[in-house]
N, C-alpha and C positions, 0 to 999 in steps of 0.2 A: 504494500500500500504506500503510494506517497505521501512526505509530510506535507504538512497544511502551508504550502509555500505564499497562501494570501495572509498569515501572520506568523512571517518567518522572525524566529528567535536566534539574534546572535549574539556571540560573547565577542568582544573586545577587547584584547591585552598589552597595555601600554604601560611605559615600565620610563617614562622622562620626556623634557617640556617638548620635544618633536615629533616623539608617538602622541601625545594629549593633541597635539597640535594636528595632526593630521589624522589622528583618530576623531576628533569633532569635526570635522570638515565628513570624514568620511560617514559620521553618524547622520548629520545632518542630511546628508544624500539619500542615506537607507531609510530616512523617516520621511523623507517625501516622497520617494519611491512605493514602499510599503508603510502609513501610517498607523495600520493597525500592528504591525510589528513590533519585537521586543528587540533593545538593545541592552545588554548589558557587560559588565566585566570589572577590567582593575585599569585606574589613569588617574588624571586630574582635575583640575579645577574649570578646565574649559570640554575637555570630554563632557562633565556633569552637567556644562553651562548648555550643551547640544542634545541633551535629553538623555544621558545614558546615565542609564542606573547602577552604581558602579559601588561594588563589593567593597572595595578598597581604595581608598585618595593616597596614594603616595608619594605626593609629587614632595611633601615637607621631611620626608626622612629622606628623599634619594637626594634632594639639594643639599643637607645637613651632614651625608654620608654616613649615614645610619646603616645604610648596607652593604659597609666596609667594615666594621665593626662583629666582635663576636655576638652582641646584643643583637644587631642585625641579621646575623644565621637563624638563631631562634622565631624571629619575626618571618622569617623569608617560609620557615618550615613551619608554622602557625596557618601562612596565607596561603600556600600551596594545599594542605590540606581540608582549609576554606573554598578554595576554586575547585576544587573536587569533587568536594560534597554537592556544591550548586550543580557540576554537568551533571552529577548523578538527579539531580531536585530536576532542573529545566529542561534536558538533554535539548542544547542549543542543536540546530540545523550545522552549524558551523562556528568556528573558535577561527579567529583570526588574529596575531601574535605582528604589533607594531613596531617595529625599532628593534634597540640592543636587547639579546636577548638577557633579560634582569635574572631569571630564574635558570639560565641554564638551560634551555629548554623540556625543561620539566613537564611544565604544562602541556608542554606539545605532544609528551611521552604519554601522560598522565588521558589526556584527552582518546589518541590513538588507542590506548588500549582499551576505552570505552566504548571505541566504533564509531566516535566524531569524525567529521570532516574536518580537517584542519588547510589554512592558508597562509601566506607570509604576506604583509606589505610593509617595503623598508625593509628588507632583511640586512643583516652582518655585514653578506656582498655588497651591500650598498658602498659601504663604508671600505670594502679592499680589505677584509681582514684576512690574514693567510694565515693564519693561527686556526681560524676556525673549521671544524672538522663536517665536511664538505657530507664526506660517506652516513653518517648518522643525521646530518639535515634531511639527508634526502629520502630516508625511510619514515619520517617522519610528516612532510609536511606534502597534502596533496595538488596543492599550487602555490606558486609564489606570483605574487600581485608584482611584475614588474616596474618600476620608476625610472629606469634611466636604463637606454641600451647596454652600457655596460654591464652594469648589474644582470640584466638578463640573459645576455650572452653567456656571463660567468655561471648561472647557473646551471644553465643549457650544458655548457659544456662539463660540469660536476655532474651530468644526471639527473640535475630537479627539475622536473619539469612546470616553465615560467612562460606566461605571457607580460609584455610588454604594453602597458595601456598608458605611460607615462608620470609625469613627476607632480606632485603634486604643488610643489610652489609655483610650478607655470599658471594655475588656477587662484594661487593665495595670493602673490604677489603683486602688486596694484600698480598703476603708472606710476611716474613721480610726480610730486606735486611742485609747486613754481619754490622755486629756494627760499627766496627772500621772504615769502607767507612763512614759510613752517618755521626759519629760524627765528622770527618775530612770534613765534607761537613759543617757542624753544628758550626765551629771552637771548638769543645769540644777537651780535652785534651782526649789522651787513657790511657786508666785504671785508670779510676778514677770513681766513681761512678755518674751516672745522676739521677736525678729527673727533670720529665718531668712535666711541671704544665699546665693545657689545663682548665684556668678558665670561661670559659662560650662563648656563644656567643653574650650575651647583654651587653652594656656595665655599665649598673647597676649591675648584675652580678659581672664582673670583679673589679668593684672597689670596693664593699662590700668586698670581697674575696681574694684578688690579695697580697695587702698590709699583712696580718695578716698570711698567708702563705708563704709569705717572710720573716717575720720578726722568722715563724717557724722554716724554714731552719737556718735561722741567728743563732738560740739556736742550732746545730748541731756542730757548732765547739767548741763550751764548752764542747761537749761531748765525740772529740775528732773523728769526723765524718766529712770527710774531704770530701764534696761532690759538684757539681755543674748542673749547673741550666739551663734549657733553657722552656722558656715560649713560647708557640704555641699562634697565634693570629688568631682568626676565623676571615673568610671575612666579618661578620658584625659589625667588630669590627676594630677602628682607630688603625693604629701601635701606631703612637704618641700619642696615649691615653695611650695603656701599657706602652710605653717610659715613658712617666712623673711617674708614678707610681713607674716603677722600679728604675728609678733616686732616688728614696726617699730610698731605699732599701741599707742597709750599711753590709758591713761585708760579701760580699757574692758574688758569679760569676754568675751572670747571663747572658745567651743570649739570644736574642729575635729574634726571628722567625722560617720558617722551616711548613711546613703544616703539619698533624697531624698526619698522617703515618709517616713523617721522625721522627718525635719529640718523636712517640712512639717506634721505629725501634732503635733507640740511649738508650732508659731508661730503669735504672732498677726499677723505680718505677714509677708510674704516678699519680697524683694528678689531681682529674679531677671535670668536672663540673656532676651533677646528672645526664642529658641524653643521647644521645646515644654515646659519646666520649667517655664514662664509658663500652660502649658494645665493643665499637672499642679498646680501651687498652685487655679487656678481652679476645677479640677474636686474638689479637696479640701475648696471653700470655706476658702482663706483669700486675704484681701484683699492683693493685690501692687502690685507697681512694677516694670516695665522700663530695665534698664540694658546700655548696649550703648558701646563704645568703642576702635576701633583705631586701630592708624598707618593714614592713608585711600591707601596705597598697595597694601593686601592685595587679595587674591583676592574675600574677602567684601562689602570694601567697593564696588569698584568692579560688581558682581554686584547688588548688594543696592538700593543707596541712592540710585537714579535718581529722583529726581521722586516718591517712594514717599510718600502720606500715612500712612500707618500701617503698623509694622514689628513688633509684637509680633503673635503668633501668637493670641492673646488676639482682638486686635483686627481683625483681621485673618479670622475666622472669624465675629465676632459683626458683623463691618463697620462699626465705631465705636469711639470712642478710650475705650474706658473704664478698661483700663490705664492709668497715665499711662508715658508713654515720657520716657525721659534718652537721648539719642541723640550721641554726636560733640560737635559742639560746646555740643547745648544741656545736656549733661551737667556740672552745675555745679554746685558745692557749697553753694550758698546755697539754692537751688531745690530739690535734693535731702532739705537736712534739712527744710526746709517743707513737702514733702509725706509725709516719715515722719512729722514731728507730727503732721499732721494726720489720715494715717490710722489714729494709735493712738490718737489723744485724740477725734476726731469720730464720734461712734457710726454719727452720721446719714449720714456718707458710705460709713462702714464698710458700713452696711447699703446703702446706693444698691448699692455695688459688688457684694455678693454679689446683690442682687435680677437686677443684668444678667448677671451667670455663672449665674444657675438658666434663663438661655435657651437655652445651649452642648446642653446633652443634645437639644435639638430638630434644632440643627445638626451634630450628631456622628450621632445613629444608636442604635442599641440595641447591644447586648452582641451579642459574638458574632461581631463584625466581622474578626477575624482568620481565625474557620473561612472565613468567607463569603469572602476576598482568596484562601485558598486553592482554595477552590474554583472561582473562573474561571479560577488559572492550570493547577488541572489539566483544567482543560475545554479550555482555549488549548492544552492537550498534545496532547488528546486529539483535536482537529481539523488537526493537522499530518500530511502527507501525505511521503513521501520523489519 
């Protein structure tokens, strides 16, 4: 018998601010497509904001790095066998698994063995991980919701079988607005040059990072580079955490806040974190920089930064280093302000940069990319049998 595909029940699992992020865009799809349908799972604050009814908000421990932590095991294996209990309570149509996997792929295991259908959007590949173990994804997950040809090519060619329906910031991503508006919205002065800094969305992230990229900017007026400052603060992230930070910050205008369209819409440079705020400056055309930096005993790090040539999301989609990356240790302050000089004062690099982010739209997809994600997972519903 088939299931009841006019109120198909899905789970959602987002695990940080760019799975919530594109997890609400994608809920929002599936509730106008199917309005009698169930969404639910594990995200944050904007998943919840898009109607989904959501087991678990973790967006405040993973920014706090609560799931670096031994306390954070305990929690991880409390939730795991919460999202368990539910497939057994709802048995969703389909489980669909957003971004980094947080859990391991647990869920993914956990689900399979219940006879779910399972899906990936944003998988690992996104990101270029060569750590990640390719052979046990693929026994795993019955599609991967492709975002970016590269990604799905890579999976294609690991055995998982991936369609391609494209990236979802081509759909998020708004034109720009007129500079001089937003940076009078911004309190930025006009005609002076900005630097936009968008350091993470954890707040271990932001504190590693935050301070030594201020103190970057601070070497700029020795050089005679008279420029100002406004720091974007992701919703996973306290303002009054950046506040104290930038309080320590001497010699230099900084403003605080502005979400991450306004803050890029104002700059002519961005300084950003490695993921997908690095794709969102790119695709805005303004010319960046990747900044990445934790204690190397986190979750991320050990996940991430195996043998990896290229870690920006940027880079990593166009398969070449044209962002330049600050990574761990090469993250240094001499290195750092030489490449802000240079990409506010060298036109000609300025322009190299944007000439290779006008190739991104060839590798992303066309508009429309979130209808198209929903549409295979209600197809995926609608071929499940009891």
């Amino acid at each position: 018998m088939l299931w009841d595909v006019a109120n198909p029940r899905i789970m959602l699992v987002g695990a940080d601010n760019t799975s919530d992020r594109f997890g609400a865009a994608l809920a929002q799809k599936l509730t106008e497509k199917r309005p009698e349908g169930v969404v639910f799972g594990i995200g944050g604050p904007l998943m919840a904001d898009a109607g989904v009814r959501l087991l678990y908000d973790i967006s405040e421990m993973v920014s706090l790095g609560v799931f670096d932590s031994l306390k954070g095991a305990h929690i991880v294996k409390r939730l795991i066998q919460r999202v368990s209990e539910t497939m057994d309570e709802e048995r969703p149509h389909v489980m669909v698994q957003i971004g980094l996997p947080l859990f391991s792929l647990r869920l993914l295991e956990i689900a399979r063995c219940k006879g779910l259908s399972t899906m990936y959007y944003y998988t690992p590949l996104s990101r270029g991980l060569v750590e990640f173990k390719t052979e046990r994804f693929a026994g795993l997950v019955d599609k991967v919701i492709g975002i970016s040809k590269f990604e799905t090519e890579s999976c294609q060619q690991a055995g998982i079988s991936a369609e391609f329906v494209g990236h979802p910031l081509v759909d998020l991503v708004r034109s720009r607005r007129p500079v001089e508006e937003v940076r009078a919205e911004l309190n930025l002065k006009p005609g002076k040059p900005v630097i936009a800094v968008l350091p993470g969305a954890r707040e271990v992230e932001v504190k590693n990072v935050l301070p030594t990229v201020l103190r970057a900017i601070g070497q700029l007026r020795k050089l005679k580079l008279d420029c100002q400052t406004v720091v974007s603060v992701a919703p996973t992230v306290r303002k009054s955490f950046v506040d104290q930070l930038v309080s320590k910050a001497r010699g230099i205008d900084v403003v605080v806040g502005g979400d991450t369209g306004d803050v890029l819409d104002a700059a002519d440079l961005a300084i950003t974190s490695i993921g997908t705020v690095s794709l969102e400056a790119a695709l805005m055309g303004v010319p960046c920089l990747a900044v990445y930096r934790v204690p190397t005993t986190t979750y991320l790090f050990d996940k991430l930064f195996a043998n990896k040539p290229r870690m920006t999301v940027v880079n990593n989609v166009l398969e070449e280093q044209v962002v330049p990356e600050f990574i761990q240790s090469e993250f240094g302050l001499g290195r750092l302000v030489d490449e802000i000089v240079r990409l506010l004062t060298d036109e000609a690099a300025r322009q190299e940069m944007l000439g290779k982010f006008a190739a991104l739209p060839e590798q992303l997809g066309e508009p429309g990319s979130v209808d198209r994600a929903a549409e295979m997972i209600l197809a995926a519903a609608a071929q499940r049998e009891e």
